[in-house]
N, C-alpha and C positions, 0 to 999 in steps of 0.2 A: 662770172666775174663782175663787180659792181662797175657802176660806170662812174663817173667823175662828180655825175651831179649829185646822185644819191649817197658819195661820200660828203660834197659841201652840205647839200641838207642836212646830214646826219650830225655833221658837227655844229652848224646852226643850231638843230634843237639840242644839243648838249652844251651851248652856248647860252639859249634864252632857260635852260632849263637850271642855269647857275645862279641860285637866287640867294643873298646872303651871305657870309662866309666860310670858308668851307670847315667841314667837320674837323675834329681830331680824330685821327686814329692809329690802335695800334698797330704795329708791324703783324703783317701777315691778315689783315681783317682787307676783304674784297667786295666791294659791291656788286648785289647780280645783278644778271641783267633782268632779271624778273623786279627786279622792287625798281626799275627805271622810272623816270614819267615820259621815255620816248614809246613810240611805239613799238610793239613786238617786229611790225614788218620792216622794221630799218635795221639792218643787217651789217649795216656800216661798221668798220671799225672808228673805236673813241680815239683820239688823239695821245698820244703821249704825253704825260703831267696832268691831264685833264680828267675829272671823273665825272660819273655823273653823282648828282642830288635827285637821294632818296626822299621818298616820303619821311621816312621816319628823319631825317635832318631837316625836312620844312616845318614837321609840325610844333618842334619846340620855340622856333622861332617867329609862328603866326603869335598873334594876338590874341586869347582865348579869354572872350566878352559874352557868351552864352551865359545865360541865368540858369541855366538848367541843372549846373554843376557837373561834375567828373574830371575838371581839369586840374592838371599839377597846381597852377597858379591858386587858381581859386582856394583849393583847399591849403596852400601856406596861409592864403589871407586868414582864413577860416581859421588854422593851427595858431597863428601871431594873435587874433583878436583872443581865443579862449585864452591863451598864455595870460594876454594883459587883463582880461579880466579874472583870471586865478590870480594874478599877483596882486591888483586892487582890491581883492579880498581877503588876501593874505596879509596885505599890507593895513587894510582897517584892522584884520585880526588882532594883530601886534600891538597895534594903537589904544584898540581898547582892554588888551592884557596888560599894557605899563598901565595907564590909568587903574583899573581896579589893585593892582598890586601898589599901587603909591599910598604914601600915607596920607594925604591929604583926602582919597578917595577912603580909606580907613578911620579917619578921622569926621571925616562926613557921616560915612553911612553908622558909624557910632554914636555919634550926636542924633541921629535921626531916630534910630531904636532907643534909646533914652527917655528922648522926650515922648517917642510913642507907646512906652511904656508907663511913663508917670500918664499922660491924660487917657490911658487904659484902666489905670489905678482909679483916676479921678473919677472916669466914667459909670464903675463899678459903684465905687463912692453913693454917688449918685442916685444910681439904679438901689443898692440897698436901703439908702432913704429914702422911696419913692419919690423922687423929684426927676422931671423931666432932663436930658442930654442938650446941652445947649449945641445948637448947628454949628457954631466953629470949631467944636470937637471933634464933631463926627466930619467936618471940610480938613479938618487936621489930619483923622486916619484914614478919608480917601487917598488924600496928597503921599500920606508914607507905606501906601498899599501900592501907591501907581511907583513912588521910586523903587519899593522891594521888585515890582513886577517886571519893572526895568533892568534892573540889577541881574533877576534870574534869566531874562531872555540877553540880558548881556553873555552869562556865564553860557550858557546854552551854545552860544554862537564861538566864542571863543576856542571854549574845550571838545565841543561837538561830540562824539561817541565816548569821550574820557569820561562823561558825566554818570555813564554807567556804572553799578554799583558803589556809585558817591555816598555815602548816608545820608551825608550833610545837605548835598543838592537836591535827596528826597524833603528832607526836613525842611527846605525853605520851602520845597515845593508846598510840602501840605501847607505847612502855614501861611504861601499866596493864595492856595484853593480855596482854605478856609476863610478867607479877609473876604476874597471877590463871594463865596458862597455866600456868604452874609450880608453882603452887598446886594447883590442880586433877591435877596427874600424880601430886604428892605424896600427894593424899588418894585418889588411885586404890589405892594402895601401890607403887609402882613405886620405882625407886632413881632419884632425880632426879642426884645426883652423879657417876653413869656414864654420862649421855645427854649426847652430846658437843652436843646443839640446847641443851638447857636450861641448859648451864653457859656456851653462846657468850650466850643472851641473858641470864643473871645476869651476867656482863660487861657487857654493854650497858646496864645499868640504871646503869652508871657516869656514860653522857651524860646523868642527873639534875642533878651538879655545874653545865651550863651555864643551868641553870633558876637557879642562885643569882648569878651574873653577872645576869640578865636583873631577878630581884627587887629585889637590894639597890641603891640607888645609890650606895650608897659604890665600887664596884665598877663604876663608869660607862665607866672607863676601859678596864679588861678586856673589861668587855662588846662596846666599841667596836671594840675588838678582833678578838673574836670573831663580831660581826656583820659587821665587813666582811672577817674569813678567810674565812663560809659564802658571803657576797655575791659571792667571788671565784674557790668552787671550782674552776669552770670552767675558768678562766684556767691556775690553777696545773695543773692536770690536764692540760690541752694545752702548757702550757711543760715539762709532767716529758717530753712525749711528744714533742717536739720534742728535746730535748736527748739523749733514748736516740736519738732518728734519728742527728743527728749522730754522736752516738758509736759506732753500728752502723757509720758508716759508715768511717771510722777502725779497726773492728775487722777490718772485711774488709779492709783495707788491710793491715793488722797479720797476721791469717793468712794471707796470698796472701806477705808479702814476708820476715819476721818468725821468724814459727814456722819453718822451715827453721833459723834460725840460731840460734834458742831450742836444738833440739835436737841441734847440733853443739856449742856450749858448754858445753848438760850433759852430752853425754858423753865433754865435755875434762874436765868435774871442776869449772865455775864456779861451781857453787852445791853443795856436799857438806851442809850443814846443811838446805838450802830444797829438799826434793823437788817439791814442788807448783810449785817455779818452771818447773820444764821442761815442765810443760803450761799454762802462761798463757797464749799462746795457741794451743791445740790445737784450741778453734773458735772461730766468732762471741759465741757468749753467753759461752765463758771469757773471751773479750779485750773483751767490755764491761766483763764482774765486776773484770778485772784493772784499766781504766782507770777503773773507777768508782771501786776500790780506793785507786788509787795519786794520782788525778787528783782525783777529788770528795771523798773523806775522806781523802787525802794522807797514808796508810797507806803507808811505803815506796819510796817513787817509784824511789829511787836503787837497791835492790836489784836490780833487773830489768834499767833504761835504763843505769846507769853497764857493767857489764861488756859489753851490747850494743852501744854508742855506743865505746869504747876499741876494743873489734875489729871495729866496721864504724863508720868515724863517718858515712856518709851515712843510717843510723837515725836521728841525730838530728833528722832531720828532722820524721821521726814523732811523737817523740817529744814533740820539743817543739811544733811544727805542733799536734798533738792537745791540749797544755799550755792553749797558749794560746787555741784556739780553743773549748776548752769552758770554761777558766775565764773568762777576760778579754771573751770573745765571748757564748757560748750564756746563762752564770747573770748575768752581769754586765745581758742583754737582760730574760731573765727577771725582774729584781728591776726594771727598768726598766717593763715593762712591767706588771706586778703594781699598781707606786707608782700608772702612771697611771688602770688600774683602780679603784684604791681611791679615786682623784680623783673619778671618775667616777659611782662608786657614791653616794658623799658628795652630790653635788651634787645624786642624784636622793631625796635618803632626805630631803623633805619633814620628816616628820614629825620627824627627828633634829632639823632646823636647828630646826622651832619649838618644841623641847624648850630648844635652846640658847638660844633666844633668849630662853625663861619663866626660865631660870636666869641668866643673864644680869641680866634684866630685876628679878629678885628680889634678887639683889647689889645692882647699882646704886640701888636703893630703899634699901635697909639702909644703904649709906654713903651717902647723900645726906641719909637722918633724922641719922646720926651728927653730919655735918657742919653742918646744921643748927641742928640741939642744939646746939653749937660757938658759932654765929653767932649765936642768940637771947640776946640778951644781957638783956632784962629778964625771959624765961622766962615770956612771952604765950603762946607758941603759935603765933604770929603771926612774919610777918618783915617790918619795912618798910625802905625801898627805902636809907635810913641806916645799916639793919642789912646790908643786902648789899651794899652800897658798903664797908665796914670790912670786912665777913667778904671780900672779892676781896682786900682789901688786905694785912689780916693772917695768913690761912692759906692757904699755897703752895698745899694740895692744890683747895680751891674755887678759886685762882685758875689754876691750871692747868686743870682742867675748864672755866674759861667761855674759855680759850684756846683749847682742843681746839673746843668747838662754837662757835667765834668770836662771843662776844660780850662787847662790851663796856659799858662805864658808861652811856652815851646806849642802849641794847637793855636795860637793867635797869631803865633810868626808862618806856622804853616797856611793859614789865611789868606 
């Protein structure tokens, strides 16, 4: 049986061992006596109402100042700093996405490819008359290589993995590569004006202008344009290739039946001014060049076919047979088939229709406050149903709109 003392001891240390305030817990949860901080050989019993504190209730409430890490504390600190620095770079994100979307940043950077297109022009200029590039030229397209460069590692930051399969973010890219790769030969000291590489891609820095279609939307139309000629290259490429078929095939006709009688007429004397006539068709690729000539840019037709077709007229067959089957047939398909391309392309370009429709949708807003304003006749603010009953009546243009989406007087009262 304990003795007296060893019960006050024992409540002593279950006294000095109450450090802080005591836990919550729920019903039914019991502390052992193993996680105590008294010692095993006090036997005592605890008082009633009183429990003891565990280690695990001290330790949340020390202080955890070790640099060493593993503590709860530390790593909220840890969680709260990454948080606020994901959100300061979230938040520049945003900042620099309204900026490039604004039109004054569209405006800039279109004024800048303008003019670094004309003193591209100039420089060329230049370079053709063998005259020297004056250095504020060339201080000019460093300056609009360092804002393109900007620009792209703007986009870069912004879009981050969206920039994948961008075309467009390829396309500026090369033609920053190309600016700095130029740069760089330049400051090597080499003669950048004699490297027949470096003056193909200072030409190509011309495909800049289709960046100011893409910016401005005044230039919506153009642009439309020019999105659905790249949307189409395909087409047009296999229609150029289709029609050089044809027309190979017409040329071999033309030297197997043709050339024989090409070169009996000229050496009667039928062409004394046109040397080059008597080898038109000498081969295959001269009697495409000639039927390109005469058929597709209708350069001369008649000098060739009229003295051939007078002294053999079953040539004309050829001649015209080949007339009509590459203009009337081959380009005629071609343009046919291009329109229905561009149908196609349109239909899938999502993103165009709901541009249309925001524009659209922003017209219609505009005149419909106009029209309004119109129809408010005491200038509330307000329109009641006596105000839109007169405005259908007295102004054509409101009463034609509730024509179009048919509605009438009894749908204005349900209103």
């Amino acid at each position: 049986m304990a003795s007296p003392s060893s019960s006050v001891g024992n409540s002593d240390v279950g006294e000095r061992n109450e450090v802080g305030p005591p836990r919550l817990t729920t019903q039914g949860s019991e502390t052992s006596p193993s996680q105590s901080l008294a010692p095993a050989s006090s036997p005592g019993p605890t008082p009633r109402g009183r429990r003891r504190i565990s280690i695990r209730d001290i330790l949340p409430i020390l202080p955890q100042t070790t640099s060493l890490g593993g503590g709860g504390f530390l790593r909220v600190e840890r969680a709260n700093s990454m948080e606020r620095d994901q959100s300061a770079t979230e938040t520049c994100r945003i900042f620099m996405k309204n900026i490039q979307q604004s039109t004054a940043a569209d405006l800039f950077v279109g004024m800048i490819i303008l003019t670094d297109v004309y003193m591209c022009c100039f420089a060329i200029d230049l370079n053709a008359s063998g005259e020297n590039t004056p250095s504020w030229v060339i201080d000019y397209s460093v300056f609009c290589t360092a804002i393109y460069t900007l620009e792209l590692l703007a986009t870069l930051f912004v879009r981050k993995s969206a920039v994948i399969g961008d075309w467009w973010f390829y396309l500026d890219a090369f033609i920053v590569s190309a600016a700095l790769l130029e740069f760089c030969i330049a400051a090597l000291g080499a003669d950048v004006s004699s490297m027949k590489l470096v003056r193909f891609l200072r030409i190509f820095r011309m495909v800049r202008m289709l960046r100011i279609f893409r910016k401005w939307s005044l230039l919506k139309e153009l642009w439309k344009l020019v999105k659905m000629t790249m949307a189409c290259t395909k087409m047009l490429f296999w229609s150029f290739v289709f029609c050089f078929i044809v027309m190979t095939c017409w040329s071999m006709i033309a030297v197997e039946l043709l050339n024989p009688l090409v070169i009996k007429l000229a050496n009667d004397g039928a062409w004394p001014d046109c040397p080059e006539c008597s080898q038109s068709f000498r081969s295959v690729m001269d009697a495409n060049l000639t039927f390109f000539k005469t058929i597709v840019a209708g350069d001369g037709w008649g000098l060739i076919a009229m003295p051939l077709i007078a002294a053999n007229p079953w040539t004309a067959i050829i001649f015209v047979g080949s007339f009509l089957t590459i203009i009337f047939g081959v380009l005629n398909l071609v343009v046919a088939v291009v329109v229905d391309e561009f149908a196609e392309q349109r239909q899938k370009d999502f993103q165009q229709q709901a541009q249309e429709l925001d524009d659209n949708y922003e017209v219609d807003l505009k005149l419909l406050r106009k029209m309004f304003a119109k129809i408010d006749e005491d200038g509330s603010g307000e329109l009641s149903l006596e105000e839109l009953t007169n405005g259908a009546k007295t102004h054509p243009e409101f009463r034609d709109r509730l024509r179009v989406m048919d509605i009438d007087e009894k749908d204005l009262e349900q209103l």
